[in-house]
C-alpha positions in Angstrom: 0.0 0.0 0.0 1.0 3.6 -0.9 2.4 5.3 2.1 0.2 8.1 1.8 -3.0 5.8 1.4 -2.1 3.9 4.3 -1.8 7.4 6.3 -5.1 8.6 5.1 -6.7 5.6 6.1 -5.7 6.1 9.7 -6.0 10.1 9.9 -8.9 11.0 7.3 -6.5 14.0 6.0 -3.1 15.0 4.4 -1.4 18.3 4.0 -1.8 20.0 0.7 2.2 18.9 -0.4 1.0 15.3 0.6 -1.9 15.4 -1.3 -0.2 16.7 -4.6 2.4 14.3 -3.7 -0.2 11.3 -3.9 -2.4 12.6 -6.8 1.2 13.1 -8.8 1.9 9.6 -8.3 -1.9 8.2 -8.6 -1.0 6.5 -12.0 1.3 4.1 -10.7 -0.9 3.1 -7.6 -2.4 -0.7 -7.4 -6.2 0.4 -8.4 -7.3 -2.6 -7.5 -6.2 -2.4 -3.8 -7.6 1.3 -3.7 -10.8 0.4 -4.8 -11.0 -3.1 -2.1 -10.1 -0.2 0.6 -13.1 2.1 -0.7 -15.7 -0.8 -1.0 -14.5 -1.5 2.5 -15.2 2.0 3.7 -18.6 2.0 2.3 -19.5 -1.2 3.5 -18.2 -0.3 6.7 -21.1 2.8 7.2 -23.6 1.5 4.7 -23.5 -2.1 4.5 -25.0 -3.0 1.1 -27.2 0.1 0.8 -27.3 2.2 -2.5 -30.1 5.1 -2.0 -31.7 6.6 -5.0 -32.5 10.1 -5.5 -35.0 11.4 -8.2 -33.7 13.6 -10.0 -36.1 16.6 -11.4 -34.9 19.3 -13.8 -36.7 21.9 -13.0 -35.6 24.7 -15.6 -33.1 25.0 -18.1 -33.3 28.6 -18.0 -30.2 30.4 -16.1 -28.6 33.9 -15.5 -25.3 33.2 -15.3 -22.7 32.6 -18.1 -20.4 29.8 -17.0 -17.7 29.1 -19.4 -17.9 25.4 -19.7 -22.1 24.7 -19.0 -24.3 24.5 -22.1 -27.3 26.0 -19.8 -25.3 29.6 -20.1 -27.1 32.4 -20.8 -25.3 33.6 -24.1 -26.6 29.5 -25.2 -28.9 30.5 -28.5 -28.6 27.5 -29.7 -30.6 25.4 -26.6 -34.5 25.3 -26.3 -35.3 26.1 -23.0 -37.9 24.9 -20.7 -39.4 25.4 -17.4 -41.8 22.7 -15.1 -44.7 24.0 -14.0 -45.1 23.0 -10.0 -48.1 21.0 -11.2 -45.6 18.9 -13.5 -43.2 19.0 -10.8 -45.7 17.4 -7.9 -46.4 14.9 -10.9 -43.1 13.9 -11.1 -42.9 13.2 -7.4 -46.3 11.5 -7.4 -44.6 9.0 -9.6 -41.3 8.8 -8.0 -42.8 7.8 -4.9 -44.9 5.0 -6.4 -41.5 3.8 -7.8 -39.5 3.8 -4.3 -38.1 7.6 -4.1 -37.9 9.0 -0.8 -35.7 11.9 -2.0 -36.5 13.9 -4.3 -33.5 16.6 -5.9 -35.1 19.9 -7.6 -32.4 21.2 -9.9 -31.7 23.9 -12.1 -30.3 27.2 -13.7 -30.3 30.4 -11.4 -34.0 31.4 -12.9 -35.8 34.2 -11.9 -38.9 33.0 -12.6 -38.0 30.3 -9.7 -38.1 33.5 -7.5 -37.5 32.0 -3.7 -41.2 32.7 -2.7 -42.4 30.1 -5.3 -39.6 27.9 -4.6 -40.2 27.5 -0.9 -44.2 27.2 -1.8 -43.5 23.8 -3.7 -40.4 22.5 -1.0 -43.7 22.9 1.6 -46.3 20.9 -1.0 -43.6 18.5 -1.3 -43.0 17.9 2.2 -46.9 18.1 2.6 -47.6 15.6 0.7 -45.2 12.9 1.0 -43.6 13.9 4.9 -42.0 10.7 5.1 -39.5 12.1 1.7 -36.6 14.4 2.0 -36.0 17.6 -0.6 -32.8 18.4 -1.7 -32.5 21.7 -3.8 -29.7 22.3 -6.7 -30.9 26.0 -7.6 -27.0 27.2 -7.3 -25.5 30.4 -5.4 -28.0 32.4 -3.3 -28.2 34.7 -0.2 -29.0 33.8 3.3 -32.1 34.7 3.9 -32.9 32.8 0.2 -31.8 29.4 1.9 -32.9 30.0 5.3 -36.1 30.7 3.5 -35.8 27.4 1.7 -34.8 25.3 4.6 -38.0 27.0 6.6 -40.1 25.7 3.9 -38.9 21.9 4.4 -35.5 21.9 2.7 -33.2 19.9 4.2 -30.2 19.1 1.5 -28.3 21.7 -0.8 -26.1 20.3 -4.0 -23.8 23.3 -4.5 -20.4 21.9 -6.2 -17.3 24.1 -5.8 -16.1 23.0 -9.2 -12.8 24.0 -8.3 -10.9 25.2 -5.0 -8.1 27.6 -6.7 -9.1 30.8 -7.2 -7.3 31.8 -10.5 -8.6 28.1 -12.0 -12.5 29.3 -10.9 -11.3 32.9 -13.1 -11.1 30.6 -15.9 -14.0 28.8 -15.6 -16.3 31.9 -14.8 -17.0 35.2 -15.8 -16.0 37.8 -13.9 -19.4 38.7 -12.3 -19.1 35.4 -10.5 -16.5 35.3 -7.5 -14.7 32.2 -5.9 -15.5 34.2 -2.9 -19.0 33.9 -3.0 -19.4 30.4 -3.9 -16.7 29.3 -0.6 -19.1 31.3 1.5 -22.6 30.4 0.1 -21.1 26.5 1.1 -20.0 27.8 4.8 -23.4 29.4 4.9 -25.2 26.6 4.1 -23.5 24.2 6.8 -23.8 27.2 9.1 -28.0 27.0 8.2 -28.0 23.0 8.9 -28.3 21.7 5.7 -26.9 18.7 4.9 -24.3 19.7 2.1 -22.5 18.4 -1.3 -19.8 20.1 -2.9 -17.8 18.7 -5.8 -15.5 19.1 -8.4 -15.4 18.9 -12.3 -12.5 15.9 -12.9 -10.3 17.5 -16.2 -11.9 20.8 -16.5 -9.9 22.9 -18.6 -6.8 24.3 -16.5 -7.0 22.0 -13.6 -4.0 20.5 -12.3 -3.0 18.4 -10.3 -2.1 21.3 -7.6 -5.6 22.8 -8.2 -7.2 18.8 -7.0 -4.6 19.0 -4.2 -7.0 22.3 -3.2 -10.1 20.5 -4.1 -9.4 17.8 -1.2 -8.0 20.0 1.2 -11.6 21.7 1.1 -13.2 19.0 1.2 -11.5 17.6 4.4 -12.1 21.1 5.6 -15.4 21.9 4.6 -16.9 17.9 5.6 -19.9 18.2 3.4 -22.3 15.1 3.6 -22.1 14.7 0.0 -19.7 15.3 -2.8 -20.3 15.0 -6.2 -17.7 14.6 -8.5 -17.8 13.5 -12.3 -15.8 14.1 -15.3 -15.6 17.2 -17.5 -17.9 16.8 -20.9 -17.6 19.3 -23.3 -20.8 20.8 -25.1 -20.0 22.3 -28.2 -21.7 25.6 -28.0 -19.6 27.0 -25.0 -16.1 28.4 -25.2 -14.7 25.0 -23.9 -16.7 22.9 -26.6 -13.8 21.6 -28.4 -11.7 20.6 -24.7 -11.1 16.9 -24.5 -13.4 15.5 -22.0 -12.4 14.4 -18.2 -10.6 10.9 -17.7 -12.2 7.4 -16.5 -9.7 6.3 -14.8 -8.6 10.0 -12.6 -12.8 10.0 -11.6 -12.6 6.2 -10.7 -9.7 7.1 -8.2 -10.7 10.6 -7.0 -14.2 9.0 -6.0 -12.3 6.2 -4.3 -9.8 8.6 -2.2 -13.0 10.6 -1.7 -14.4 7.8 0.4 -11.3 7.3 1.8 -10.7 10.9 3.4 -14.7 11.2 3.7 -15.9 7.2 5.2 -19.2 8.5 5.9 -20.0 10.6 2.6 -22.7 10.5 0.1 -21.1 9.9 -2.9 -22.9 9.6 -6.6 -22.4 7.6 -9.8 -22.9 10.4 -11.4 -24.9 11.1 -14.8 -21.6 12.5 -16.1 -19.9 9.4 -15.3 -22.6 7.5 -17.0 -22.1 9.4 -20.2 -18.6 8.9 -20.2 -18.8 5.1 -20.3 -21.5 2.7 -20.9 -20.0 0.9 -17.7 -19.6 4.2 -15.6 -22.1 3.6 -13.0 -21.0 0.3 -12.1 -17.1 1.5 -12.2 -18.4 4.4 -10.2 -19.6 1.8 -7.5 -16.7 -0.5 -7.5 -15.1 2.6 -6.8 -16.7 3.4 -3.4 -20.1 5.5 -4.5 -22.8 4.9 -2.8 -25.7 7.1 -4.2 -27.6 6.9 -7.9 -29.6 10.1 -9.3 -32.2 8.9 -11.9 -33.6 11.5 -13.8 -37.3 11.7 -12.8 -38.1 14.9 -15.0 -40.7 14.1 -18.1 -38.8 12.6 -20.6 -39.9 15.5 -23.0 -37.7 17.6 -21.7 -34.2 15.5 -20.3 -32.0 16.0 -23.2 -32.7 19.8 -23.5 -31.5 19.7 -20.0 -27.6 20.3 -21.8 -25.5 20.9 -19.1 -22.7 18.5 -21.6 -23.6 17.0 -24.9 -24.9 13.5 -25.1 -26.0 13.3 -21.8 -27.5 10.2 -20.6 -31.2 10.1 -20.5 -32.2 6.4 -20.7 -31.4 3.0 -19.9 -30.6 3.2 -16.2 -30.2 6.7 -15.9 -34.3 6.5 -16.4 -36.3 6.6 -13.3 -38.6 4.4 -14.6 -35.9 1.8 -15.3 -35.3 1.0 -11.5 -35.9 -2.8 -12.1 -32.7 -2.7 -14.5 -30.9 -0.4 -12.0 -31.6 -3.5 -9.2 -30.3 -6.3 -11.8 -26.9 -4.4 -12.4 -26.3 -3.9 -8.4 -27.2 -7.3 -7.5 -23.8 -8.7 -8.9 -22.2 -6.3 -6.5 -23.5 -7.1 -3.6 -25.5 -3.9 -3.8 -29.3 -3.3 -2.9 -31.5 -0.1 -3.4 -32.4 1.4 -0.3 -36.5 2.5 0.0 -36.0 5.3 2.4 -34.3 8.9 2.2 -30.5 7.5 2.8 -29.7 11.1 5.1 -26.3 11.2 5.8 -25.2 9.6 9.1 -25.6 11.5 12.3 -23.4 8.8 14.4 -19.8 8.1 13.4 -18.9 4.4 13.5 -15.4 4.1 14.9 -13.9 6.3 12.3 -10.2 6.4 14.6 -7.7 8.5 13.4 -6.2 12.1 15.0 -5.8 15.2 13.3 -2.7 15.9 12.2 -0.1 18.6 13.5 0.0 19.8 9.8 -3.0 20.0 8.1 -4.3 21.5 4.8 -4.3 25.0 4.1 -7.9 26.1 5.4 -9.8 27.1 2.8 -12.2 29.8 4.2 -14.4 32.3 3.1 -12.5 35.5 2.7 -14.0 38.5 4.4 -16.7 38.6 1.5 -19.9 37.4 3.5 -23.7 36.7 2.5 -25.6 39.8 3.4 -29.0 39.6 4.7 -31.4 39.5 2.5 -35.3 39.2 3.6 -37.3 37.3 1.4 -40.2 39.3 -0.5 -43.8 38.2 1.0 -45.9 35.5 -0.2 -47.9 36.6 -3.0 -49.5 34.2 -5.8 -49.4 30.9 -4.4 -47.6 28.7 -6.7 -49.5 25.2 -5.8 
């Protein structure tokens, strides 16, 4: 075993120099043994339990201009969409009947999503199916916006970092959108009591293997619940369209040292990974992930969702393909879990010490969330 593996396994963290040390040297480690080690850790604090999420795309629409996401705003090319709350509480009708007990509401920073009419359908949600958890995806907002949201029922927030080095998140973003903000909009949401996920983009144009070394040390810092990670896929009508796409084999590993440095995580197959490679959620759970997002949205709409081209829509990625899903885990050792899969409250027997020498902390700066009170309930949007 690596040295460095062996001293994550016992202290959950390395320095920043170890870590670029280790994720230098990560072609020549035996993948095989990583992976036992991850499977190990999962089985460890889940036993043999996958949990499903379904996964509603709520609106392709979005304000913001991110260099590498085919839902930017300067996007003329992509027919936009948005679920009525009507369609939405369909789709969780459904979802339920299938098994969900989660369900994720994602999307582009929309205004038309304003945070009144958001936090009406998280409170029809949770109405109507109490025994369900929502997690919301609906990207950077202020603190009264989530404390708003988590009022309404909201318990999870998906908010990936995408990257942890400043100058690398320059590249990826226009200026109007700050690495600042979107450290602090993470630290808020802890600070709130929602469970959080982070995450990273594996190959995004300009990452190296210094800029990961950052993405772990904030994630040992941060200790979300969940991390998403997946590979980079280009989509042709962004200014990163013609960048190669993120490798197989660097996701395979990251999600496995993930679970190493993080035991207790929720940690996706993701779509993205799925895309990749016919095989890429099944790799994705050799690898240590423990969490599946089927897309539950009509499937009118799921491939103008283009975050990436070709993204998977069908086949297990399907909601209604759950039966499939169950045949492809079985060979694992792998079961789908009927119940909303929160993230564990009580640690078993993790071990380990912090370190004299950690990471680099990675805070917010002194750019906080203001304030912001949330406009008064008007039309009701259920």
């Amino acid at each position: 075993m690596h040295d460095l593996i062996a001293h994550l396994l016992t202290e959950r963290r390395l320095s920043q120099e170890q870590w670029q040390t280790l994720l230098a040297q990560r072609r020549s480690l035996d993948l095989d043994t990583l992976f036992a080690l991850a499977r190990a850790e999962r089985q460890r604090w889940f036993g043999s339990r996958v949990y499903i999420r379904g996964l509603i795309e709520c609106t392709s629409f979005c304000k913001n201009n991110c260099y590498y996401c085919g839902l930017r705003r300067d996007n003329r090319q992509l027919t936009r969409y948005r679920l009525s709350a009507e369609t939405i509480l369909a789709c969780c009708a459904q979802g339920y009947r299938w098994g969900f007990r989660t369900f994720v509401l994602q999307g582009g920073e929309d205004g038309a999503f304003s945070p009144d009419k958001v936090a009406r359908l998280v409170s029809e949600i949770t109405h109507r199916f109490p025994d369900c958890a929502v997690t919301l995806s609906l990207g950077e907002q202020e603190e009264g916006v989530y404390r708003l949201w988590y009022d309404a029922g909201a318990r999870r927030y998906l908010l990936r970092h995408e990257t942890a080095d400043a100058a690398h998140y320059r590249l990826l973003h226009p200026a109007e959108q700050t690495f600042s903000h979107r450290i602090a909009c993470l630290h808020t949401l802890k600070a709130i009591g929602y469970q959080t996920g982070a995450g990273f983009m594996v190959g995004s144009p300009g990452q190296t293997d210094a800029t990961l070394a950052q993405d772990f040390c904030l994630l040992q810092e941060l200790k979300p619940e969940m991390v998403g990670i997946g590979p980079f896929l280009p989509q042709k009508d962004t200014p990163f369209g013609d960048a190669p796409p993120g490798s197989l084999e660097d996701t395979l590993i990251f999600l496995a040292l993930i679970r190493l440095t993080l035991p207790g995580v929720l940690l996706p197959a993701t779509t993205a990974l799925a895309t990749l490679h016919p095989q890429g959620r099944i790799l994705g759970f050799q690898a240590g992930a423990n969490v599946v997002m089927p897309n539950l949205s009509p499937p009118t709409v799921r491939e103008r969702y283009a975050l990436y081209d070709g993204k998977a829509a069908t086949g297990t990625e399907a909601a209604e393909h759950l039966a499939e899903l169950r045949a492809q885990l079985a060979p694992l050792g792998l079961t789908i879990a009927i119940d909303r899969g929160d993230a564990p409250q009580v640690l078993p027997d993790a071990g380990g010490v912090i370190p004299a020498e950690p990471c680099e902390p990675l805070r917010a700066s002194a750019h906080t969330l203001s304030h912001h009170t949330p406009p008064e309930r008007k039309d009701p949007l259920v």
